[in-house]
Rosetta silent file (secondary structure, phi, psi, omega in degrees, C-alpha in Angstrom):
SEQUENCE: XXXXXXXXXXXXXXXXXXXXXXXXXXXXXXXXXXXXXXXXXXXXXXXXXXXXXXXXXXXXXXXXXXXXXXXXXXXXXXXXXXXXXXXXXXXXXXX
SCORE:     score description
SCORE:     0.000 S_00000001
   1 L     0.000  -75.888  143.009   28.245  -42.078   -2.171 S_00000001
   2 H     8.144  -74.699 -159.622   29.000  -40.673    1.371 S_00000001
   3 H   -74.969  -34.229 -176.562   31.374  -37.763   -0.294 S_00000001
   4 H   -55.980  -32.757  178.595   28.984  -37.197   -3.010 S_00000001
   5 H   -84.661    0.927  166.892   26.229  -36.562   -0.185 S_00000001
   6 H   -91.138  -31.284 -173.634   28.560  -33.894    1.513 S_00000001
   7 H   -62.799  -36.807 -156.530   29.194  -32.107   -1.399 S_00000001
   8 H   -74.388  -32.247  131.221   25.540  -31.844   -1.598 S_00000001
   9 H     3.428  -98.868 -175.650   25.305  -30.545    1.393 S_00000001
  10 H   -47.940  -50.646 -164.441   28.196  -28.430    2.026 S_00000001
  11 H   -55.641  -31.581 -169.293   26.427  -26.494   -1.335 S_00000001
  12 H   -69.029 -110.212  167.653   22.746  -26.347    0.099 S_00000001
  13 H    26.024  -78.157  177.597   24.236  -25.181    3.454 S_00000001
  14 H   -61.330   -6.038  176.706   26.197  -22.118    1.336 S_00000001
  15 H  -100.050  -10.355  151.911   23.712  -21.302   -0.616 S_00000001
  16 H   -30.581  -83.470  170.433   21.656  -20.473    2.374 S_00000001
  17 H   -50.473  -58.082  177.312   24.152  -18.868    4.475 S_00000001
  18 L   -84.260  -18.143 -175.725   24.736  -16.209    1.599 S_00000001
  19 L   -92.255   -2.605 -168.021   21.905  -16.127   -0.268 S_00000001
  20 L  -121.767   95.114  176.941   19.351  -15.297    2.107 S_00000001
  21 L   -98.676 -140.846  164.382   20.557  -11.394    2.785 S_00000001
  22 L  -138.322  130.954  154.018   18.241   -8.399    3.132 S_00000001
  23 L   -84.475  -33.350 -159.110   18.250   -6.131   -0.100 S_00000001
  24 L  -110.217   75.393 -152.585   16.439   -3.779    1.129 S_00000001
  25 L  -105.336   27.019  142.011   17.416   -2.145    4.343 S_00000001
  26 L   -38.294  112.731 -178.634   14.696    0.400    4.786 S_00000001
  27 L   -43.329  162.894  166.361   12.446   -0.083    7.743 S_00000001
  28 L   -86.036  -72.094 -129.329    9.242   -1.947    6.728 S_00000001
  29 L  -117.195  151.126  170.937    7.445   -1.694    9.906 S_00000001
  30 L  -147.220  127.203  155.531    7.588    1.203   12.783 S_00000001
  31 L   -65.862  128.197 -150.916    5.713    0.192   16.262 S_00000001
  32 L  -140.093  144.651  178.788    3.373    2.955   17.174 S_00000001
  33 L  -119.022  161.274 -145.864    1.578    2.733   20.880 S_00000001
  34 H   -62.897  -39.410 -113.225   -2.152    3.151   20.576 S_00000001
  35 H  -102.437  -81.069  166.474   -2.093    6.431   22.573 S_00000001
  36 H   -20.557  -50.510  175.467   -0.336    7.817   19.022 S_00000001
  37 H  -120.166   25.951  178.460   -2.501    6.303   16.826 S_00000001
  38 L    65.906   -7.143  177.128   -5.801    5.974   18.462 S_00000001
  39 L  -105.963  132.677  158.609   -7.022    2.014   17.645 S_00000001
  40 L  -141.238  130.401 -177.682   -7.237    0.246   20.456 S_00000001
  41 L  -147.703  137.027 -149.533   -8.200   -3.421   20.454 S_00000001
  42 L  -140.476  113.420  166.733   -8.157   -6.285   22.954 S_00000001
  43 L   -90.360  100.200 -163.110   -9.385   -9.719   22.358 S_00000001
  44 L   -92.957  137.642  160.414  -11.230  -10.344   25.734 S_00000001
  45 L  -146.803  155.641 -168.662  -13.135  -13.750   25.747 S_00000001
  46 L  -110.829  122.726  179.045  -15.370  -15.383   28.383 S_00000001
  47 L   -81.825  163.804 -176.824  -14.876  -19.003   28.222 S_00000001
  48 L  -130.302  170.185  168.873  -17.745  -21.290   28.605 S_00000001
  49 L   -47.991  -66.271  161.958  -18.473  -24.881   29.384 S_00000001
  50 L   -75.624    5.696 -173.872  -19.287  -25.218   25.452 S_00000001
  51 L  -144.016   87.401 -170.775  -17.337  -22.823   24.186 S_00000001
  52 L  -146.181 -168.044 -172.156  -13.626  -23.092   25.173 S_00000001
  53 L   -73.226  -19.647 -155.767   -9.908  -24.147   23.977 S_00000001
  54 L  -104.484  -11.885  176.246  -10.284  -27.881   24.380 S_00000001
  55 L  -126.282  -12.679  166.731  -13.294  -28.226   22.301 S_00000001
  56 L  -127.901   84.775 -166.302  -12.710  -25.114   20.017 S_00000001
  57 L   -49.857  -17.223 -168.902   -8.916  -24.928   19.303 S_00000001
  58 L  -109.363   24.327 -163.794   -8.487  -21.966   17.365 S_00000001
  59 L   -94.646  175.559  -68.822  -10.518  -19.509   20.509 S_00000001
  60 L   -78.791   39.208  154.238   -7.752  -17.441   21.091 S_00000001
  61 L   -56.407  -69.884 -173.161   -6.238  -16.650   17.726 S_00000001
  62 L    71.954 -174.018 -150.120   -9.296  -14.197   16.928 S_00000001
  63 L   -76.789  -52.779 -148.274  -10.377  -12.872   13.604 S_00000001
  64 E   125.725 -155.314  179.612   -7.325  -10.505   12.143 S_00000001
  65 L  -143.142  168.787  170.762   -6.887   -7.042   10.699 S_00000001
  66 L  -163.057  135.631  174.167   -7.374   -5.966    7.363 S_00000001
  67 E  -110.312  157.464 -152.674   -6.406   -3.116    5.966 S_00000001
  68 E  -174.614  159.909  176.998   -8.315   -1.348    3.001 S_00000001
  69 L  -118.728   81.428 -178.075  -10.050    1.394    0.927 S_00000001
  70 L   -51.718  -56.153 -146.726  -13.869   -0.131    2.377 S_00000001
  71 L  -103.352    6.490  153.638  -16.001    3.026    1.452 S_00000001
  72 L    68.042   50.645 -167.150  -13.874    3.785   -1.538 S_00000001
  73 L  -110.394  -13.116  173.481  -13.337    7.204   -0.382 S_00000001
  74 L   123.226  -12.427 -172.359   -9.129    6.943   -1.376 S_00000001
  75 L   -99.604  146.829 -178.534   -7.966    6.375    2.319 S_00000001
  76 L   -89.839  147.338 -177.971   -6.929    3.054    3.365 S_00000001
  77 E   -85.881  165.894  162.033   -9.720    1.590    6.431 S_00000001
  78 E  -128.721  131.145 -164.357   -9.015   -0.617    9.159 S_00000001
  79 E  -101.973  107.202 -174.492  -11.254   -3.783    9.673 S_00000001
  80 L   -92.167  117.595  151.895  -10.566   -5.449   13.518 S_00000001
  81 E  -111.995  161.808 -179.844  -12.112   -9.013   14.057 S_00000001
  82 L  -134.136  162.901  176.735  -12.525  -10.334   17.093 S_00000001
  83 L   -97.931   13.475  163.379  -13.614  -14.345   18.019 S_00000001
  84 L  -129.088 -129.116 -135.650  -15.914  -13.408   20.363 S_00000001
  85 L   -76.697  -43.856 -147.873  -19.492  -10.707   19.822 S_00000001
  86 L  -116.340  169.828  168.900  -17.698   -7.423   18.431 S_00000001
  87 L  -151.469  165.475 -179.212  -15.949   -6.298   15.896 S_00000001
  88 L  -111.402  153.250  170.850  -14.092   -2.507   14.658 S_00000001
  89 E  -121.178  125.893  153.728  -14.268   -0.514   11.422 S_00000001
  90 E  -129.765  121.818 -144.931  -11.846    2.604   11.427 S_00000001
  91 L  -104.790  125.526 -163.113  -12.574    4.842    9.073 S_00000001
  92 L  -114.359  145.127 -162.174   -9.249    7.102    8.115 S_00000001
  93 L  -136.349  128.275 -160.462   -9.615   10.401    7.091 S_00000001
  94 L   -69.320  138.162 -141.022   -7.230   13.021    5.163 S_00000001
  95 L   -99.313    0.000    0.000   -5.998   15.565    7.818 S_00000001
C-alpha cells in the first residue's frame, strides 16, 4: 500500500513540476506611475469608534477597479471604488 501511495505521488508531484509552464511569454501587464497615466487614487480612511477593523473586517480592502465601455462611446472607462465617501469615473478618450 505504502509503494502504491508513492507512485501516486511521485506522478502528482511531476505532473506539476512540468505541466504548469507559461505558454505564452508576452508581457500581460506593464506598471505605469500615475504621473504617465494621470489616475491617481488613494484609499484614505478615518477610523471611528464604530466604524473600524475590529468590528468591520473588510475596512481596508476598499471597493476595486473596473474597467469598461460605461457611456458606450467605444473607449474602455475606469470605475475607482473606495470604502470610505468617494468614488472615481475616468472617462477615456481617443487622442
Amino acid at each position: 500500500m505504502i509503494k502504491y501511495s508513492c507512485k501516486i505521488l511521485a506522478m502528482v508531484v511531476f505532473c506539476l513540476f512540468f505541466g504548469c509552464k507559461r505558454l505564452n511569454k508576452e508581457q500581460l501587464f506593464v506598471l505605469k506611475k500615475s504621473s504617465e497615466t494621470g489616475l491617481v487614487f488613494q484609499n484614505n480612511l478615518d477610523e471611528t469608534s464604530d466604524f473600524n477593523i475590529l468590528n468591520y473586517p473588510y475596512y481596508y480592502n476598499g471597493g476595486g477597479v473596473s474597467i469598461g465601455d460605461i457611456n458606450n462611446d467605444g473607449f474602455p472607462d475606469i470605475v475607482e471604488s473606495n470604502s470610505g465617501t468617494w468614488n472615481l469615473y475616468y472617462r477615456t478618450r481617443k487622442k
